[in-house]
SEBA-118587 format. One line per 3 residues: number of its first residue (from 1); their letters; for each residue x, z, y of C-alpha. Coordinates in pm, 1 decimal. Layout:
! residues N
NUM) a) X/Z/Y | ... $
//
This chain:
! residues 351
1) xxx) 471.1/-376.9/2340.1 | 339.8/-491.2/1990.6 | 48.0/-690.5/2003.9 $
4) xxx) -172.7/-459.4/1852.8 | -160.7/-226.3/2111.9 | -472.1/-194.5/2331.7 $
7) xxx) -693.1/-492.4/2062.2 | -962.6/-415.3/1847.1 | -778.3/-495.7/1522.2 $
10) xxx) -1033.3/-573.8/1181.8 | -906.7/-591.3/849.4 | -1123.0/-763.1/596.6 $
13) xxx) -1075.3/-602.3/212.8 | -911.1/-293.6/414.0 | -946.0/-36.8/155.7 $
16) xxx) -730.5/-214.8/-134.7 | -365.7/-181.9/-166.0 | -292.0/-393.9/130.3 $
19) xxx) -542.5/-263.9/362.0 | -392.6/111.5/282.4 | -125.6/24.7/387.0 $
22) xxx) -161.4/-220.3/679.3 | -421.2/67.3/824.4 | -144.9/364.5/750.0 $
25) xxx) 118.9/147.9/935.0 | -125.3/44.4/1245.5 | -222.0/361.0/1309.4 $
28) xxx) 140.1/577.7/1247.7 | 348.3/290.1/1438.0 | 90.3/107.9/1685.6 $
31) xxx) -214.1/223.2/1933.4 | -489.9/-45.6/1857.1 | -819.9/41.6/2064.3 $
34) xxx) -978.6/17.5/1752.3 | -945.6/-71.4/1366.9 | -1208.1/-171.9/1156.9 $
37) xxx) -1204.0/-148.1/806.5 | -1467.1/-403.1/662.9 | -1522.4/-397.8/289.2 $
40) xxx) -1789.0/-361.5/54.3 | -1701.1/-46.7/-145.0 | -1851.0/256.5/22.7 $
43) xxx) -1672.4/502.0/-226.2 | -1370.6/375.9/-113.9 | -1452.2/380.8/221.7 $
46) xxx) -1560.7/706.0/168.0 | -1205.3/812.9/85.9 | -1018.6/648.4/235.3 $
49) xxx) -1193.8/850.7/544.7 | -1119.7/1147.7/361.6 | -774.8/1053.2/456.7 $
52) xxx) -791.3/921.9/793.2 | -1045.7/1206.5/901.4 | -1231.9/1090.6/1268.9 $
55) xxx) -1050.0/1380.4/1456.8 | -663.8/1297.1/1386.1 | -796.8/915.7/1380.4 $
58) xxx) -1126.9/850.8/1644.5 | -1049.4/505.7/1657.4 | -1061.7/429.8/1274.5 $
61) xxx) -1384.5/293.3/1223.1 | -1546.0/167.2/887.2 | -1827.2/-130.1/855.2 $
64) xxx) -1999.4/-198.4/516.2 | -2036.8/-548.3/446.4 | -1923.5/-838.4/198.4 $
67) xxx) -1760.2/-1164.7/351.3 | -2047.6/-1358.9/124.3 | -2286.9/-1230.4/427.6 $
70) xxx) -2247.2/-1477.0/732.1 | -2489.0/-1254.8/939.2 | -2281.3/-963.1/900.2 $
73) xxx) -1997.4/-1073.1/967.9 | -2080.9/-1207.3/1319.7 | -2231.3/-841.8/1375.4 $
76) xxx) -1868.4/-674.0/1206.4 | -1668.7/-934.7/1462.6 | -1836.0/-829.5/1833.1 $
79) xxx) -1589.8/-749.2/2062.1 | -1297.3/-791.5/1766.0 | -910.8/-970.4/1945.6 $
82) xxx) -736.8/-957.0/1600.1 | -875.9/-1057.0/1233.4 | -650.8/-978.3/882.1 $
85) xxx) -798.6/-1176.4/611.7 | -708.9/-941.0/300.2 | -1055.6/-944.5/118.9 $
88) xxx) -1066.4/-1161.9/-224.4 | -1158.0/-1153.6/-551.9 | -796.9/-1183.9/-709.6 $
91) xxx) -743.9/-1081.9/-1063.7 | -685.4/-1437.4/-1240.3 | -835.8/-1337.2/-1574.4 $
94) xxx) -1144.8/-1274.2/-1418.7 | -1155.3/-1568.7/-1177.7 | -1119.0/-1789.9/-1517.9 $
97) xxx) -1441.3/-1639.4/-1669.8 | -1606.9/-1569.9/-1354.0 | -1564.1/-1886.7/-1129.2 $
100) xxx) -1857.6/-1915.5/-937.9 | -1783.9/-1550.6/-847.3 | -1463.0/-1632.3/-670.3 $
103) xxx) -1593.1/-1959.5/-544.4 | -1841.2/-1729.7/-322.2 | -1595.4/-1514.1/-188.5 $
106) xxx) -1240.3/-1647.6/-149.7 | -1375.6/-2016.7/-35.1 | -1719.4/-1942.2/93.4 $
109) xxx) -1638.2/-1651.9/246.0 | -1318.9/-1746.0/444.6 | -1570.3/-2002.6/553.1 $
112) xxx) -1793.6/-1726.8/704.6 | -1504.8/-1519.1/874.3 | -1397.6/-1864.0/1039.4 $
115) xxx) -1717.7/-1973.9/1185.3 | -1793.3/-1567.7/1293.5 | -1437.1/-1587.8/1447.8 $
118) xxx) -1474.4/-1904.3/1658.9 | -1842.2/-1761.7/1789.1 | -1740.8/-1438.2/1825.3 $
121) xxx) -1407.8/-1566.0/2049.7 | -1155.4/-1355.5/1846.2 | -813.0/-1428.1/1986.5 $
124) xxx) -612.4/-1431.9/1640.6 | -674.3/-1479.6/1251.1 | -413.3/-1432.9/1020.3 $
127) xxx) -485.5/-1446.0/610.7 | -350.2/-1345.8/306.7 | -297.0/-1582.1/56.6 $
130) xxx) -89.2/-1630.3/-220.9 | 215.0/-1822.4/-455.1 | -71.5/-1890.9/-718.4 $
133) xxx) -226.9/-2152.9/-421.6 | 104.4/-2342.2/-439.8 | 44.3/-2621.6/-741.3 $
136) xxx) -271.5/-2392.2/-877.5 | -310.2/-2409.5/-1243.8 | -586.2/-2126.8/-1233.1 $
139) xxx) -887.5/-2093.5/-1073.7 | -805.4/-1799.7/-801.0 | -537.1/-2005.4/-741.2 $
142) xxx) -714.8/-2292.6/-682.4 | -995.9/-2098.2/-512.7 | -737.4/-1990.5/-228.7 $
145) xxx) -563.2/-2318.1/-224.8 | -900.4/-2410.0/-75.9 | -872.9/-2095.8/225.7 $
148) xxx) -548.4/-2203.7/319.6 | -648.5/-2557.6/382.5 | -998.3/-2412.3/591.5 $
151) xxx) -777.9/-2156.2/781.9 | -553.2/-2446.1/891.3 | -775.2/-2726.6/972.2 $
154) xxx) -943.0/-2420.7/1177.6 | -772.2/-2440.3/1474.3 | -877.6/-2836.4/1493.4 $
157) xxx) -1215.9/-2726.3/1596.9 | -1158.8/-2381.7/1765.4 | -986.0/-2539.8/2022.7 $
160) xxx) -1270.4/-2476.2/2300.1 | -1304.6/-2097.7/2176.5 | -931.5/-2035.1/2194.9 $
163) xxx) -902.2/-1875.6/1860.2 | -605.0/-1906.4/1616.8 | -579.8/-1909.6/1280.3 $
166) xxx) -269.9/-1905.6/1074.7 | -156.7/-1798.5/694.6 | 75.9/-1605.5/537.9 $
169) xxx) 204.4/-1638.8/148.2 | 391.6/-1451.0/-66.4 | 454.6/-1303.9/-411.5 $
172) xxx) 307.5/-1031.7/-663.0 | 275.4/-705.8/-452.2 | 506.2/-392.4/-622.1 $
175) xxx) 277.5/-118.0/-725.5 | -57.4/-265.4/-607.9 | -334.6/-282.0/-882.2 $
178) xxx) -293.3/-464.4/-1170.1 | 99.3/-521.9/-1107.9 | 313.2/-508.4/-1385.1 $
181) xxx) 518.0/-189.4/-1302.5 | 251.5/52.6/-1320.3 | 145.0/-179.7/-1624.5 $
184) xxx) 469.6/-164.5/-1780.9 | 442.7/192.5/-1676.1 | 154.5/315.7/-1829.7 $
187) xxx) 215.1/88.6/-2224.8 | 559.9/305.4/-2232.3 | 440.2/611.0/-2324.1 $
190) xxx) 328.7/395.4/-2669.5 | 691.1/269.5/-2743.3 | 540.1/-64.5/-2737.6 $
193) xxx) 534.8/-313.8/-2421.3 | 344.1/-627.9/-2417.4 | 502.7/-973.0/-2256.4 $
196) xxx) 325.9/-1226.2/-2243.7 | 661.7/-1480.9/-2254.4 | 1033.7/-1369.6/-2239.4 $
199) xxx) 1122.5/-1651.9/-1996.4 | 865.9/-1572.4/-1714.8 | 1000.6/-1491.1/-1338.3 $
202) xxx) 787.1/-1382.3/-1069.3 | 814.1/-1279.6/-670.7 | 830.5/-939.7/-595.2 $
205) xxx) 757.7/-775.7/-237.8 | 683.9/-432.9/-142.7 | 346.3/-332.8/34.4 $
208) xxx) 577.3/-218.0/351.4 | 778.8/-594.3/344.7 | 399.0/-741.2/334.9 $
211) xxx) 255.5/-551.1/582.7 | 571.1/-648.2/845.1 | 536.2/-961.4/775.3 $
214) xxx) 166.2/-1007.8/882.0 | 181.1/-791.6/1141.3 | 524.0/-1036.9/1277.3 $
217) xxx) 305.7/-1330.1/1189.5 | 52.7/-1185.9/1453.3 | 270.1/-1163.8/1691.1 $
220) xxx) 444.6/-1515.6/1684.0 | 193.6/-1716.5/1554.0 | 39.9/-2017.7/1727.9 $
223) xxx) -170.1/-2162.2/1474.6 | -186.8/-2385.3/1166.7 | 83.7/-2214.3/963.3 $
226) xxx) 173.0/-2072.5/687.2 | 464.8/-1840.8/702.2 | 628.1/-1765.2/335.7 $
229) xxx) 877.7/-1490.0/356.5 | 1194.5/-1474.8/137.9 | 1189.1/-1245.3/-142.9 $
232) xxx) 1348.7/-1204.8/-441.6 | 1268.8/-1248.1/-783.5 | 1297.1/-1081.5/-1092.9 $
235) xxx) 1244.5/-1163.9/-1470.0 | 948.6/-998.5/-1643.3 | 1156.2/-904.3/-1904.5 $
238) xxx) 1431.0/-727.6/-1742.5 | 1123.9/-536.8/-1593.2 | 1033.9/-450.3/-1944.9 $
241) xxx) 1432.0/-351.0/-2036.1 | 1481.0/-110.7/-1800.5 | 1174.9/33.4/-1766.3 $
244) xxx) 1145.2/112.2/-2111.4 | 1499.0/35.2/-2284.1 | 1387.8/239.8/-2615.1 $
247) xxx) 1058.5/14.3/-2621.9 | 970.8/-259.5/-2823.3 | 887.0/-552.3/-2668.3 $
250) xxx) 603.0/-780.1/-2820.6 | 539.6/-1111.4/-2692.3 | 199.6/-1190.7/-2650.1 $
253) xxx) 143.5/-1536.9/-2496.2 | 42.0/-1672.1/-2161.1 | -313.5/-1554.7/-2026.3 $
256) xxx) -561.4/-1843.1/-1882.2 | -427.5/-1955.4/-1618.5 | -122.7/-1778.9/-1616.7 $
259) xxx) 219.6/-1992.6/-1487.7 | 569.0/-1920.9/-1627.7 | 754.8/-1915.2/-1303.9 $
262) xxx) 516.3/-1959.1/-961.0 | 596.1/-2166.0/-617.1 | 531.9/-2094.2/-327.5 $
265) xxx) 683.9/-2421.6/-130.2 | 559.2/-2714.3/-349.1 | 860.5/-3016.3/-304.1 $
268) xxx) 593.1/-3237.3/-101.7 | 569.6/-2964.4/125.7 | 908.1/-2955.4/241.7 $
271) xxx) 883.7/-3229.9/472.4 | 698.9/-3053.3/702.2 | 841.9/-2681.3/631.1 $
274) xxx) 1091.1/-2559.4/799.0 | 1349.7/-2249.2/716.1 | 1420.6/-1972.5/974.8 $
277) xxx) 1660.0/-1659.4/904.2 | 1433.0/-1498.9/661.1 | 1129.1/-1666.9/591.9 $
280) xxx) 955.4/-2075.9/598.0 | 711.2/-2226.3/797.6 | 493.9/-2492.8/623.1 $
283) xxx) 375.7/-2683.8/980.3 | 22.1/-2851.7/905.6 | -4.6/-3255.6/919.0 $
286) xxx) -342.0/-3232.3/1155.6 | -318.5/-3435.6/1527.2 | -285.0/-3105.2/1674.1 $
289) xxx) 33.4/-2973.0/1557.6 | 320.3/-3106.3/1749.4 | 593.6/-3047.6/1523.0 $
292) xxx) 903.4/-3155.3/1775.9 | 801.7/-2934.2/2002.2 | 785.9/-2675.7/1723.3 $
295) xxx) 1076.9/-2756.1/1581.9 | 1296.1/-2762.6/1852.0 | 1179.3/-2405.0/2015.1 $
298) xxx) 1205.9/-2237.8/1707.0 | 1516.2/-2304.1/1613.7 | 1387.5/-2370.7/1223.3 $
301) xxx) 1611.8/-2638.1/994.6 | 1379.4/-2887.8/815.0 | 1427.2/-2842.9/434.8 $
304) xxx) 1563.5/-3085.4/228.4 | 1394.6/-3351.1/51.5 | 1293.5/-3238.2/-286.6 $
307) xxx) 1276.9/-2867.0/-154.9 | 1082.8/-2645.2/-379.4 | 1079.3/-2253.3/-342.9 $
310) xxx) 1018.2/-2130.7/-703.8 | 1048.2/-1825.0/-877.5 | 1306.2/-1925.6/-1120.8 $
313) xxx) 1500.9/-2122.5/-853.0 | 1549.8/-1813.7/-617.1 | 1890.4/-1762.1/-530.0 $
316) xxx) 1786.7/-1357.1/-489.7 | 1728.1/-1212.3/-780.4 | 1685.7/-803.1/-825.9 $
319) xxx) 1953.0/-653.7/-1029.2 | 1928.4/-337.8/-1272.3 | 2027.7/-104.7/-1002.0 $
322) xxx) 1745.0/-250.4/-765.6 | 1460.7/-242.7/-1039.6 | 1566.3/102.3/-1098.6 $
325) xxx) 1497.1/150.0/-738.4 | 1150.7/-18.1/-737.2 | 1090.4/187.4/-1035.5 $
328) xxx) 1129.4/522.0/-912.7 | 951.1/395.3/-624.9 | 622.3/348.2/-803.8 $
331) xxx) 675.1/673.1/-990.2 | 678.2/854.4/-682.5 | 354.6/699.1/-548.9 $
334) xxx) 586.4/583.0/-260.4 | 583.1/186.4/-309.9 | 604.7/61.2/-6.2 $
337) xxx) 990.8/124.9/67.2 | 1200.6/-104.7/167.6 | 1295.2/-384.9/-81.4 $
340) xxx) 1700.3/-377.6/-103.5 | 1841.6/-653.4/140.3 | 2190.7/-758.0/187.9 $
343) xxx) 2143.2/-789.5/571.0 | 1872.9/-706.6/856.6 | 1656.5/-1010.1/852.5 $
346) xxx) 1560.0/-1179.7/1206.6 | 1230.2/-1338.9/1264.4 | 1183.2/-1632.0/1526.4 $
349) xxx) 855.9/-1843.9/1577.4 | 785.5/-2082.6/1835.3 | 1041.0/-1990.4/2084.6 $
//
């Protein structure tokens, strides 16, 4: 019995690309009293309605509100078990030109859903972050770097209400807005594809992968970490090679704030992280972690001093064949299959 079966499940920023998909896969594969999609967009809400209609789906519900409002939140959270943290204002460009902006929702407002949470007695939080908080050299980085750090030390004062908060981090999402795929995609047509530097490697997970991997994370979690899935890499320019092989390819630079190859275990991290089958836990430092107890249940190896989980040190890296894959994927509006693995992965937490 999944844990989402029989809660009242809200997803903040649930009518992006995650939220889609996390709401598709709830309601197809789970039986959730009720979901509640809270975002700020009512166009969006609007259709994404149009394709959950109330009679196949009664208990899909929709909330209008922005995590910037404290008071509406604690109205949006009533009677709520389980919390998905997806909302943010993400697109780095932006954040660089526009950081007040991001400020207000990604540090401010995690605030708000935390303090609504604890008063409001939900039983579980679990938020989206991303590699960009790892070492952030941008602004959105920097800007969730912050939400990590509130959603852990969380659980040091929502002890008496019970609630849990824990994190989960991982790569660029295939096919979600603003990717490179569809980017890469949409420039062929023109013969010409812009990269912005020939040596850049990045993360890659599918919306599917993502949406497992939260949805495990709220099962096992206990609170205070961070879970960090493995996932491969790829380099931006074999992206560009096979996607468009009779393109040119002009190099353009590095954006603001843009990193040549991104982490998502920094090296001082890895004292406290541990590795499991398919995916790290970063344990938190506060008084009320006990990490032997942690450690030993789970069955996790400590890393190695000097650890770092980077991009361009990935020892899985996509080959033609799977980029092809991915590709085709995206073309066919289907990008959230499976990425290619070479075995089942197991996940164990806690015990």
């Amino acid at each position: 019995m999944s844990i989402l079966d029989g809660a009242s499940v809200l997803i903040t920023g649930g009518t992006g690309s995650f939220g889609h998909r996390f709401v598709k896969t709830v309601l197809t594969k789970h039986k959730p009293s009720r979901l509640v999609v809270f975002s700020r967009d009512e166009l969006k809400q609007f259709e994404m309605r149009e394709a959950f209609p109330i009679e196949a789906y009664p208990n899909l519900r929709f909330f209008l509100g922005d995590v910037r409002d404290r008071d509406r939140l604690y109205r949006a959270l009533d009677g709520v078990d389980i919390v998905v943290h997806a909302a943010a204002l993400k697109q780095v460009p932006a954040a660089e030109y526009n950081p007040l902006e991001s400020i207000k929702t990604n540090i401010l407002g995690s605030a708000n859903l935390i303090d609504a949470a604890i008063d409001r007695k939900v039983k579980r939080v679990l938020a989206l972050s991303t590699d960009k908080a790892a070492n952030p050299v941008n602004l959105y980085g920097a800007t969730k770097l912050c939400a990590d750090k509130l959603f852990v030390a969380a659980n040091q004062y929502a002890a008496h209400s019970g609630t849990r908060f824990s994190v989960v981090r991982y790569g660029n999402v295939i096919g979600s807005r603003g990717s490179v795929i569809p980017y890469f995609l949409a420039q062929k047509p023109s013969g010409r594809l812009t990269i912005t530097d020939e040596r850049m490697t990045r993360f890659l997970i599918t919306l599917d992968d993502g949406v497992a991997f939260v949805i495990r994370g709220l099962e096992h979690m206990l609170g205070g970490e961070i879970y960090v899935p493995k996932i491969p890499s790829v380099r931006v320019a074999d992206l560009a090679r096979v996607i468009g092989p009779e393109c040119r390819r002009d190099v353009i630079g590095i954006r603001p704030g843009e990193k040549l190859h991104e982490i998502m275990i920094p090296e001082d991290d890895a004292r406290v992280t541990l590795e499991f089958g398919d995916h790290f836990v970063i344990q938190p430092t506060h008084s009320f972690w006990n990490h032997k107890d942690y450690e030993a249940e789970g069955k996790g190896r400590i890393c190695a001093d000097g650890f770092r989980y980077s991009s361009d040190l990935n020892t899985h890296w996509l080959d033609d064949a799977e980029i092809k894959q991915l590709v085709a994927a995206v073309l066919a509006k289907g990008v959230g299959e499976s990425m290619p693995k070479a075995d089942e992965p197991r996940f164990i937490v806690g015990g």
